[in-house]
VOKOL-392265 format. One record per residue (C-alpha): residue in three letters; x negated, y negated, z negated. Coordinates in Angstrom, 2 decimals. Layout:
<nodes>
  code        x        y        z
   Ala        X        Y        Z
...
</nodes>
This chain:
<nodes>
  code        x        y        z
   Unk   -40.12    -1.47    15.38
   Unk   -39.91    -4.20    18.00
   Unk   -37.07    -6.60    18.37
   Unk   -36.38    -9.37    21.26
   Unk   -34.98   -13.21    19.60
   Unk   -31.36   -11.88    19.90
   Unk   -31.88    -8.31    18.74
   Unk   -33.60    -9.91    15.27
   Unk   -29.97   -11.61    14.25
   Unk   -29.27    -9.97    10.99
   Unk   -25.95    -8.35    10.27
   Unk   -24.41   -12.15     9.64
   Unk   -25.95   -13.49    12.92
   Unk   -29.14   -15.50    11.53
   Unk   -32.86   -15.42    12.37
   Unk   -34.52   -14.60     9.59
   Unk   -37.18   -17.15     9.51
   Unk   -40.18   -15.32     8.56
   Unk   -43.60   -15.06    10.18
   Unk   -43.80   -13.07    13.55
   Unk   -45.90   -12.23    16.26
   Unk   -45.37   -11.15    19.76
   Unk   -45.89    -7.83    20.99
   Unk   -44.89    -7.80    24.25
   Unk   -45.37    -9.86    27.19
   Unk   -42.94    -9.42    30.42
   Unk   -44.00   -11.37    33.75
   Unk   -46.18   -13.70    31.36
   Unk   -43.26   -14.40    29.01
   Unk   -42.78   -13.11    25.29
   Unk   -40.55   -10.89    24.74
   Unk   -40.78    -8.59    21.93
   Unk   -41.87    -9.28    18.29
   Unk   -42.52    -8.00    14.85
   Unk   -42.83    -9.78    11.62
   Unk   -45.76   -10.12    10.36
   Unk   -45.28    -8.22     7.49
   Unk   -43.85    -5.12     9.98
   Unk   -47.62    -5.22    11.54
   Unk   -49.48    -5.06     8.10
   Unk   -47.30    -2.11     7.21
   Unk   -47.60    -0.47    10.71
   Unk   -51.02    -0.76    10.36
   Unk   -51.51     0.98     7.07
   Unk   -49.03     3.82     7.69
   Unk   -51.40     4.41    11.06
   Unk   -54.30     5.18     8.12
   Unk   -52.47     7.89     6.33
   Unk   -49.82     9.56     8.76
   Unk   -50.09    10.58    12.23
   Unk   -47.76     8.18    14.45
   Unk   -46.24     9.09    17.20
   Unk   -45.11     6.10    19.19
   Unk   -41.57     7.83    20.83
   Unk   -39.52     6.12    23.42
   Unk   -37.35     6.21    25.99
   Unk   -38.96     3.60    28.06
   Unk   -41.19     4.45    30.81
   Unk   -45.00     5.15    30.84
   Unk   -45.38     1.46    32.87
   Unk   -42.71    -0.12    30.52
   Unk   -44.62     1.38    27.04
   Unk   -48.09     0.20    27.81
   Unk   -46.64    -3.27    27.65
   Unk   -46.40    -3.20    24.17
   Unk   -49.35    -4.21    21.63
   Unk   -48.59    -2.37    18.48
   Unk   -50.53    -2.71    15.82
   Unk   -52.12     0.91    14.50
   Unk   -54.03     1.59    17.81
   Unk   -54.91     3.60    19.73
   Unk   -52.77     6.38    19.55
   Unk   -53.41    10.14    20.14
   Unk   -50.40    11.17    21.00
   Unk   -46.90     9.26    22.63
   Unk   -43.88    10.33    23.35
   Unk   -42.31     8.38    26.69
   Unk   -39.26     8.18    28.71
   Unk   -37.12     9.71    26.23
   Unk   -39.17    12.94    26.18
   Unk   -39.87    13.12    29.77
   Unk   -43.82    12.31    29.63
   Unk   -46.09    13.31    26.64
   Unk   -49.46    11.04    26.55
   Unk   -52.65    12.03    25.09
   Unk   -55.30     9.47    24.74
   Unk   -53.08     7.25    26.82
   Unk   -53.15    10.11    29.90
   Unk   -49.74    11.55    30.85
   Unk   -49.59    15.33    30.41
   Unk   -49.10    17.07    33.71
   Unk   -48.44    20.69    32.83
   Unk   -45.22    18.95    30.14
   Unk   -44.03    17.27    33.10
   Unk   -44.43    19.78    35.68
   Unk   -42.15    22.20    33.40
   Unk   -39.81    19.82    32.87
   Unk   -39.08    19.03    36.20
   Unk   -38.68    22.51    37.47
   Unk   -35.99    22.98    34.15
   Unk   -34.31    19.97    35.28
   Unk   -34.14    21.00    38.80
   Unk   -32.65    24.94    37.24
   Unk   -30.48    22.69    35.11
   Unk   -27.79    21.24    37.36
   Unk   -27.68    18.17    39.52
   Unk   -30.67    16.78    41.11
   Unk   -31.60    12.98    40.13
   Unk   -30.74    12.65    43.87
   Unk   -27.43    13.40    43.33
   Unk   -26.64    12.05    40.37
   Unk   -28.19     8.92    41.57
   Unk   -25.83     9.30    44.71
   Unk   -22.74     9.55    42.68
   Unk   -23.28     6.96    40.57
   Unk   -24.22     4.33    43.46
   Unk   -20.51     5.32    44.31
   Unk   -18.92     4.65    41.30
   Unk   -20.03     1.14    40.71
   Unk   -20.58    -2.59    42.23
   Unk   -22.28    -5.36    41.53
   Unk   -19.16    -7.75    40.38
   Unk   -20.19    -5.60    36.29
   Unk   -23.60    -3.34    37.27
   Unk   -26.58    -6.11    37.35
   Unk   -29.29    -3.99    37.94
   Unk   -29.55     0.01    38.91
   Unk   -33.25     1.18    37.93
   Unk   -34.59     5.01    38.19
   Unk   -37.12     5.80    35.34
   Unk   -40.27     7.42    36.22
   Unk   -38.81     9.76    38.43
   Unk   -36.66    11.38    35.76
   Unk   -33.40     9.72    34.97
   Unk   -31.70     6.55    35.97
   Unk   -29.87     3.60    34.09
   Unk   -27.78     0.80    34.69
   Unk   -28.03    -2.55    33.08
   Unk   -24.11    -4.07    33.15
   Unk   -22.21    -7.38    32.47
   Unk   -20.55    -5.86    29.34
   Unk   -17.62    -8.39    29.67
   Unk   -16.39    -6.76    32.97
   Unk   -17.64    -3.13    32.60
   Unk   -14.62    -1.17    33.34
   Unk   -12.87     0.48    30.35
   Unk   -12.95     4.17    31.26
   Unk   -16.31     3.72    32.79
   Unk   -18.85     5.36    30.60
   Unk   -16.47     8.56    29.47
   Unk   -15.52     9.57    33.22
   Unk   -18.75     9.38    34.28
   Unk   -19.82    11.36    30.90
   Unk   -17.56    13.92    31.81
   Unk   -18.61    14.49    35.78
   Unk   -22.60    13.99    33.95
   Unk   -21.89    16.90    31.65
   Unk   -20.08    19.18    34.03
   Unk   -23.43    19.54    35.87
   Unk   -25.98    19.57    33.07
   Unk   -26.44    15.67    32.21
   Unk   -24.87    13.48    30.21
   Unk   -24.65     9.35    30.04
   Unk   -24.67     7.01    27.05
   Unk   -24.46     3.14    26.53
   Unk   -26.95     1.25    24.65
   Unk   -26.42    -2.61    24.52
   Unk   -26.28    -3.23    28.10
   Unk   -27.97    -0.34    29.62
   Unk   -26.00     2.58    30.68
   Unk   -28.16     6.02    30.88
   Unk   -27.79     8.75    33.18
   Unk   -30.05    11.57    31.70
   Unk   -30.63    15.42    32.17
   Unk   -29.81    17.69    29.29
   Unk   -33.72    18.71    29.43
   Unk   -34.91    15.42    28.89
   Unk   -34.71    14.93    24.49
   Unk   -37.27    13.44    22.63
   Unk   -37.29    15.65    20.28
   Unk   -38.44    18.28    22.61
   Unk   -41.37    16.64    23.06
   Unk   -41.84    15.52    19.35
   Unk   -42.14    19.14    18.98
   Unk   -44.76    19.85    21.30
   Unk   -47.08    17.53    19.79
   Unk   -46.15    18.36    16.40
   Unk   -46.84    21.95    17.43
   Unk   -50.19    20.56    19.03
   Unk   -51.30    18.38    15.97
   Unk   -50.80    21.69    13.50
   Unk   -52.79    23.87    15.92
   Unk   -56.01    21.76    16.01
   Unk   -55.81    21.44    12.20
   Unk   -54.67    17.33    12.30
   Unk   -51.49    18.32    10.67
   Unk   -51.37    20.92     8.03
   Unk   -48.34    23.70     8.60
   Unk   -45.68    22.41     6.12
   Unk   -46.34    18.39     7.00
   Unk   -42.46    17.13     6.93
   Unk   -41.61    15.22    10.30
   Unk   -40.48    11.71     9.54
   Unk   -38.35    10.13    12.31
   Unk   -36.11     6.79    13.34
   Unk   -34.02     5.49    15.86
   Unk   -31.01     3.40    16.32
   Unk   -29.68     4.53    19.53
   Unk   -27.52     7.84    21.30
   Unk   -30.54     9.14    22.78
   Unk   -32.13     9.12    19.28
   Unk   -29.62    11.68    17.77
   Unk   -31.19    15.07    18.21
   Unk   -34.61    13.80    17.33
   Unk   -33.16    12.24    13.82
   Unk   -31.16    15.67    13.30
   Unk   -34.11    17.87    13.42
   Unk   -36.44    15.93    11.50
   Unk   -37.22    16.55     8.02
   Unk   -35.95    13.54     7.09
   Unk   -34.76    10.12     9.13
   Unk   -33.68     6.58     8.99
   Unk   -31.68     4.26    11.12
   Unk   -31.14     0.73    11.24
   Unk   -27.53    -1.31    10.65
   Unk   -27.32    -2.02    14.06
   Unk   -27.50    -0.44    17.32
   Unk   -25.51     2.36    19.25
   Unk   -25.71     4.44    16.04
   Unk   -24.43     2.15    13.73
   Unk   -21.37     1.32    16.26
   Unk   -20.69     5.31    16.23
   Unk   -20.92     5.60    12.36
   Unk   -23.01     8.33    13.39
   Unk   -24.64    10.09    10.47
   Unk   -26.47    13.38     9.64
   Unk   -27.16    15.56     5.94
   Unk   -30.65    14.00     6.57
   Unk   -30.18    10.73     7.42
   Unk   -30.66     7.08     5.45
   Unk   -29.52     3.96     6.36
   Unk   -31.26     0.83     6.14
   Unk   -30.00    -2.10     3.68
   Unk   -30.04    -4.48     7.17
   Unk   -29.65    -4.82    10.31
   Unk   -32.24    -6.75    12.38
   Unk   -35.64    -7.60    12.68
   Unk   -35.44    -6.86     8.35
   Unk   -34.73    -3.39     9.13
   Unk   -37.86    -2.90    10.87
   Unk   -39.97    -3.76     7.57
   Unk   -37.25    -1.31     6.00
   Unk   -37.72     1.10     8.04
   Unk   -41.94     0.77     7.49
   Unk   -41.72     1.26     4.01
   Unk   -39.36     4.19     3.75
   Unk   -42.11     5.61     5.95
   Unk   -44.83     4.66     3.87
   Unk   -42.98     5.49     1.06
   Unk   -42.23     9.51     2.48
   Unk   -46.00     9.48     4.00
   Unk   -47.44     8.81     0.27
   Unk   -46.29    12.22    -1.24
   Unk   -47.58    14.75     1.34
   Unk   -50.61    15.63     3.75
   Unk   -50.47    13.52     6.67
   Unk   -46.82    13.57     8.36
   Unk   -45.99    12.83    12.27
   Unk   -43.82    10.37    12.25
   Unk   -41.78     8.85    14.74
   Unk   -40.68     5.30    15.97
</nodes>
């Protein structure tokens, strides 16, 4: 829904020159923005749907953002890792979580460990661990080594993580930690308080690895032309595809919500 000034390029490398407003602010600097059409739409699909902001930034790094629609009841945070309600992080979710991560496999302090042996700072910028849960990597993409990403994949999924690359972020992330875990717990919440009736269809979209499993077990989902995604051709029985890539896609992306929202009871729906 949000997009920095590179990550707006369409697919032939312009700026779309249309009306947009910032979102996002970052040690008193923009950083993120929407169209201004994206905000009218986000704003009406808030009225007739319940939207479940879902991301995998942190809690710190997702009350940043300004979007238009709310407040909301319910978000989704660090990929799954933190549920907040009414803005409050959800202690039992994240208590439970942590003792299936620490059942799982490897530790965060050992896969942190391991991985602050398998790199250096001539290609890995910046080495960040998020919210006590999972840790990523922001790289120099020009001299990131080759075989990088799938050996340390392969020692990640030996002990119950796995890693992915998204732009220049590499993350590090245990198998317990999936959005759509969580999507499902406050779907699951949302139907038992009556907010959501029983057969509402779950709307969801994403562009990126870590997006996957939440865009397979939706109802129905959408993805952008760009992104992680789009350089996998990854695609699912479910799935549509945007017409561009961009900050276009976003508005896209808006109305094939609206569009799914108008022919049922309110849906969850997830961005």
């Amino acid at each position: 829904m949000i997009y920095s000034r590179n990550a707006s390029r369409d697919a032939s490398g312009a700026t779309p020159d249309l009306p947009s407003v910032c979102v996002e602010h970052y040690q008193g600097a923009p950083l993120s923005f929407m169209t201004v059409i994206a905000t009218e739409r986000l704003r009406a699909l808030a009225e007739v749907a319940a939207v479940i902001p879902t991301t995998t930034r942190t809690i710190k790094q997702f009350k940043r953002i300004g979007l238009p629609g709310a407040p909301w009841r319910f978000a989704v945070t660090t990929n799954g890792g933190n549920i907040l309600d009414n803005g409050v992080p959800d202690t039992r979710w994240r208590s439970s979580l942590d003792a299936e991560v620490r059942s799982g496999g490897a530790t965060l302090s050992q896969v942190n460990a391991e991985l602050l042996s398998r790199i250096d700072d001539s290609w890995a910028t910046k080495f960040r661990v998020a919210d006590h849960l999972f840790n990523y990597l922001v790289v120099d993409m020009a001299r990131q080594p080759a075989d990088f990403l799938a050996e340390w994949d392969a020692w990640c999924r030996a002990r119950g993580w796995s890693a992915s690359q998204q732009g220049r972020k590499i993350y590090s992330m245990p198998d317990a930690v999936c959005k759509s875990r969580a999507v499902a717990e406050v779907r699951r919440r949302l139907q038992d308080s009556g907010e959501l009736a029983p057969e509402a269809r779950l709307l969801a979209a994403g562009d990126g690895a870590l997006d996957a499993e939440m865009l397979r077990t939706a109802d129905a989902a959408i993805r952008p032309r760009h992104g992680e995604l789009e350089q996998l051709g990854w695609t699912s029985p479910n799935l549509t595809l945007t017409p561009s890539a961009g900050i276009l896609a976003g508005v896209e992306i808006l109305d094939w919500f609206l569009a799914g929202a108008a022919f049922a009871t309110p849906e969850p729906v997830l961005s």
